[in-house]
Every structure is written in C-alpha cells, then in structure tokens.
N, C-alpha and C positions, 0 to 999 in steps of 0.2 A: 504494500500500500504506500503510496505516495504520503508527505505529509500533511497536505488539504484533505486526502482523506482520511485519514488518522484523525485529524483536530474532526472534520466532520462527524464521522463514527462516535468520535467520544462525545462529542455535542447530543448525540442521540443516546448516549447510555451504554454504547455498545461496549461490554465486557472484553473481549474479542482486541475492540481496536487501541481499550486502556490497556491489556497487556503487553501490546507489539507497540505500542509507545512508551511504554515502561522500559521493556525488553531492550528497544534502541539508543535509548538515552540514559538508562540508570549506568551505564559503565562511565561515560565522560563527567557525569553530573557526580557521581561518587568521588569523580575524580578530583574534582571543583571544590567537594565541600571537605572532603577528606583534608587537600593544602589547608583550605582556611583554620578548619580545628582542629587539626595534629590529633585527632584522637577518632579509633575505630568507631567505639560507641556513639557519639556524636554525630560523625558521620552518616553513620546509619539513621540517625534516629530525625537530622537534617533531610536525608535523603526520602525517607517515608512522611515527614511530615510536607516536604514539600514537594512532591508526588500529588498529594492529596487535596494542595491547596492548585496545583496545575490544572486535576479535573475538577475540583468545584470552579475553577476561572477561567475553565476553557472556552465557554463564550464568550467572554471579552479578548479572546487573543481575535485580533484585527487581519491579520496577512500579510501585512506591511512589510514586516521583518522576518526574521527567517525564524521558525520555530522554537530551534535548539537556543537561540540569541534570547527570547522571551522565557524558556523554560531557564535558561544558565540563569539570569536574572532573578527569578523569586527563588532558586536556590540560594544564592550568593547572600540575598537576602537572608534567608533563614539562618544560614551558617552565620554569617555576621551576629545577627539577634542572638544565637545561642553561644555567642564566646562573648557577649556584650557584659556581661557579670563577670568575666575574667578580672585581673588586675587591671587597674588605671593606665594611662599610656605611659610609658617606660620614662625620666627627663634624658635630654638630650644631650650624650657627654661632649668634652672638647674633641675639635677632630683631630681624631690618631692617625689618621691615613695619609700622612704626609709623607711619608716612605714609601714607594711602589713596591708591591709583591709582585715575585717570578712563582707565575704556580706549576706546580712539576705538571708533565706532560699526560702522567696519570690518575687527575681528578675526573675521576666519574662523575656522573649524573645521580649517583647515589649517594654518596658521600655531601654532594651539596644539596639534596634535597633532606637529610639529615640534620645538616648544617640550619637548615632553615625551618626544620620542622621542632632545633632545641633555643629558637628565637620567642620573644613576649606574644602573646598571643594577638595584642592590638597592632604592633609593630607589624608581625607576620602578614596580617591581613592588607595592612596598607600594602604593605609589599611587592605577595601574592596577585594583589587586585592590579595595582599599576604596571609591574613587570613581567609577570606571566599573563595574569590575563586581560591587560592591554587599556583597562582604564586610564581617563585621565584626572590628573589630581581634583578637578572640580567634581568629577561623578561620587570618587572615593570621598569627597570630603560630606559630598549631597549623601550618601549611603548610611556612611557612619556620624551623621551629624555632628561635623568637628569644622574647623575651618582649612579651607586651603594648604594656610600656612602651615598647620598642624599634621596635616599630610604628608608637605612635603616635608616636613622634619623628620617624623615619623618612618619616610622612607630612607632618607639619609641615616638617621639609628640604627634602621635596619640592617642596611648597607654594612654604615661599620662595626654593627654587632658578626654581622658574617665573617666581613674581612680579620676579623680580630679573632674567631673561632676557625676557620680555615689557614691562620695561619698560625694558630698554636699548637692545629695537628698536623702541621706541614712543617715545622721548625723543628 
C-alpha cells in the first residue's frame, strides 16, 4: 500500500492498514526516540504512546508533507515531553576546545553514539534534534520551549561534552 492509502485505511479504522503502518515506521521512529532518551524502556513506551496518538490524529494529517516527516514529528515530541523531568539544562562551561583533536582512524559509529548516548539528557536532545536530525535552532528552541540562545548553547555543551569524552578515551 502506498502511503495515501495507508493514512486512508486508517482514517477508516482499518486494522489491516494500522498495522502495515506501524510495521513501516516503528523501526526508524524507535530509532528517533530511542537517541533522544538513551533509555530502552522509554523508548518503547515513547514509541507506543505515540503510535497511538498518530491514529487518533490521522485525520488531521493534510498531505502536504511526506508522512514519515508528520509521524517523526509527534514522536520527537513525545520523546522530548518524556525526558522533560530529566535534570535542568547542564550550565555552560569555559570553552576547552581550543586545542584540535586528531581522532584515530578507528572511531566507529559506535563508540560515538555511546559517547552521546553518556551526554545530559536536555543537552543530548538539542543535539540529537539539530545534528542528526537536521533541525534548526528556532524549531529546537519552539519544541523545547527555551530560547534560541539557549539552544545554541546547549549545542555547543554538547559539543564539548563529546569532545572532552572522546578524547579521554582516545588519550
């Protein structure tokens, strides 16, 4: 099934076309919410809650935009709302990164999703939202009701909270 008929289907109740849209998107959408909250269970419980709010608001999805872009959306959401009782936002230390790091030839993709998954949980999310999944500081600040500025701080923290752990296990 196409996505117009998928979104159709479940406009109608169809059983049927909530699971093959489930089926299609719960692996990337896991994958979405999982960055933001560093934690299985949450994820999980992000990904069914917002699942659920997908088919009660599948009639307002418009067409406009591409499916997966509307469902990532009330995900990102929920995941935000549920790390929102986390600690307060990190303060912003002096910048350490005045010295270039050489990173050895063999940092995986592992080892830095690590790196970023033992980051503050409000900092990560800025993070996550602007450099992986492509926000810009206004969206992230409109999200998480913060300002701009606090974003873009937020991301720099982030930044050299990485830089400062990637390079204490590379030293």
């Amino acid at each position: 099934m196409t996505d117009q008929q998928l979104v159709e289907g479940c406009r109608q109740g169809s059983r049927c076309a909530q699971r093959q849209l489930f089926e299609q998107y719960q692996r990337p959408m896991y994958s979405t919410v999982y960055r933001i909250t560093n934690d299985e269970d949450n994820a999980h419980d992000v990904l069914q809650e917002g699942f659920i709010q997908v088919f009660k608001d599948i009639g307002q999805f418009k067409g406009t935009g591409s499916l997966g872009g509307w469902i990532k959306t009330i995900m990102v959401r929920k995941a935000l709302r549920k790390i929102q009782y986390e600690k307060r936002y990190e303060p912003l230390l002096p910048n350490s990164d005045a010295d270039p790091i050489v990173w050895p030839n063999d940092l995986s993709g592992e080892v830095l999703d690590q790196a970023i998954r033992e980051i503050p949980a409000k900092c990560r999310a800025v993070f996550l939202l602007i450099e992986v999944e492509g926000y810009a500081h206004r969206e992230v600040a409109d999200m998480l009701a913060i300002s701009e500025g606090t974003s873009k701080s937020q991301l720099h923290y982030a930044k050299q909270l990485l830089r400062t752990k990637l390079k204490s296990w590379y030293s």
